[in-house]
N, C-alpha and C positions, 0 to 999 in steps of 0.2 A: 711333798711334805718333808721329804728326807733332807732336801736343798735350805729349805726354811728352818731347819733344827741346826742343819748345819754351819746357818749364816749368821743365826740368832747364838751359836758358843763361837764365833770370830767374835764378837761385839760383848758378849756377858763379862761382868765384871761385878765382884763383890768387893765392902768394903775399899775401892778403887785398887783391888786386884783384880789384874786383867788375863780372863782363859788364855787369851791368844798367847798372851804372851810369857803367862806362867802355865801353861798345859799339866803340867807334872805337881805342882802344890798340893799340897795333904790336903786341902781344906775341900776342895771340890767335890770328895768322895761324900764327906758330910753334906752340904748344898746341894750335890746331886737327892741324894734321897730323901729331903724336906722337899722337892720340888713336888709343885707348882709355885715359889715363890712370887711375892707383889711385887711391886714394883718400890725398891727401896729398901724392902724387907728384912732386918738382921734378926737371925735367929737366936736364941736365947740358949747356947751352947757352949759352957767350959771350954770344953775342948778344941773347939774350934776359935773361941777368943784368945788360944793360948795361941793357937796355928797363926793368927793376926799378927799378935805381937810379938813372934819370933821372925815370920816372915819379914816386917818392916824393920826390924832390930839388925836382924843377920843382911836382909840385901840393901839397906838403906841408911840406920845410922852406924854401922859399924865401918860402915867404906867415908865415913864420912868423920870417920875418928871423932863422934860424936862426945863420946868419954871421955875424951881427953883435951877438951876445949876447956880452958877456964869460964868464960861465961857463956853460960846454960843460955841465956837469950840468944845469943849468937846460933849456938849449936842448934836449937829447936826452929832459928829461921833459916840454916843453912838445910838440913835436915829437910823441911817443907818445901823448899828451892827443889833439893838433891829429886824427892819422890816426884817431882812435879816436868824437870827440866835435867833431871841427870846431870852430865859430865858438867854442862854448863854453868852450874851451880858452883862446882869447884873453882872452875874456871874465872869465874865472876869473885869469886873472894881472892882467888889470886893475886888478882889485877889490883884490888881494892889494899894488899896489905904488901901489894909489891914482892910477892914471892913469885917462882920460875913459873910462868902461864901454859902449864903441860895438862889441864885435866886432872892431874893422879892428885890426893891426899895423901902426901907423905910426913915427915919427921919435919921437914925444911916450911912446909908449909904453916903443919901445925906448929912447930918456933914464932913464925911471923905473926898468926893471929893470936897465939897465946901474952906479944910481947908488945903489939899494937896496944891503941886506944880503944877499948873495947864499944865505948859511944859513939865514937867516930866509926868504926870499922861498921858497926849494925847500920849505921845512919847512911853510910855509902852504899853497903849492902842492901838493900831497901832500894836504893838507887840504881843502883846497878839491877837488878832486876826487873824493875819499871821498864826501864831501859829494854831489857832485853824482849818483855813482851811486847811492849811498842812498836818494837823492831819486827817482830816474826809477824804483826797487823802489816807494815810496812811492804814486807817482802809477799802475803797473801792475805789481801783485804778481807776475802771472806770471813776471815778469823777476827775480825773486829766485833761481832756480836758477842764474843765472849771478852773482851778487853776490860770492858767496864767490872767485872765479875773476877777478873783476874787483880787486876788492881787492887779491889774491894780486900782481896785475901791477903796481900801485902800490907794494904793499913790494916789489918787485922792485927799485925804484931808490931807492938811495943813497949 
């Protein structure tokens, strides 16, 4: 039993925060002691909606110099990239707005998309991410059951 508690907090994730890999998040402590949670289940907790939205604020739109995009469209589908695919996210607007393809968010990158075609930029960006899950089906087929679903979440935003 002690194996099976221990397999089931590799895998638990709230909110699609994930134990493994944020062990130390404030939020767990709360989660912890509402448990037995269902499956799905958000608890109805201030406190712990603030732990939400500081956590995805501080490790997700702030590296993503979400603030300082001029258009909010962009920023909220770079943003859902970023939480989803990390560095590749950055990487993928790089390309898109012709800035240095290093990963990092910096001052040179946010110039370019600030100074782009903001239509054009989403419209590519959109593209460029298809793209990139396509590719991770390409490189390990089993990941094709979720392709359709991955997709689905990119026309999601327009």
């Amino acid at each position: 039993m002690a194996m099976f508690k221990e397999a089931i907090s590799l895998v638990e994730t709230y909110c699609g925060i994930s134990r493994k890999n944020w062990p130390t998040w404030r939020g767990w402590v709360i989660i912890d002691k509402a448990k037995p949670l269902k499956y799905n289940q958000i608890l109805k907790d201030k406190h712990l909606a603030d732990l939400i939205e500081v956590f995805y604020y501080e490790h997700f739109w702030k590296p993503i110099l979400g603030d300082k995009i001029n258009d909010q469209r962009i920023a909220c589908f770079l943003f859902d990239f970023y939480v989803n695919s990390g560095y590749h996210a950055i990487k993928a607007i790089q390309r898109v707005v012709k800035a240095k393809d290093d990963g990092i968010m910096g001052a040179q990158t946010l110039a370019a998309i600030n100074s782009a075609d903001p239509v054009a930029v989403f419209a590519e960006l959109k593209s460029a991410r298809a793209k990139f899950l396509k590719d991770i089906v390409i490189r390990n087929p089993n990941q094709e059951k979720f392709l359709e679903g991955w997709i689905n979440r990119v026309n999601s935003f327009y």
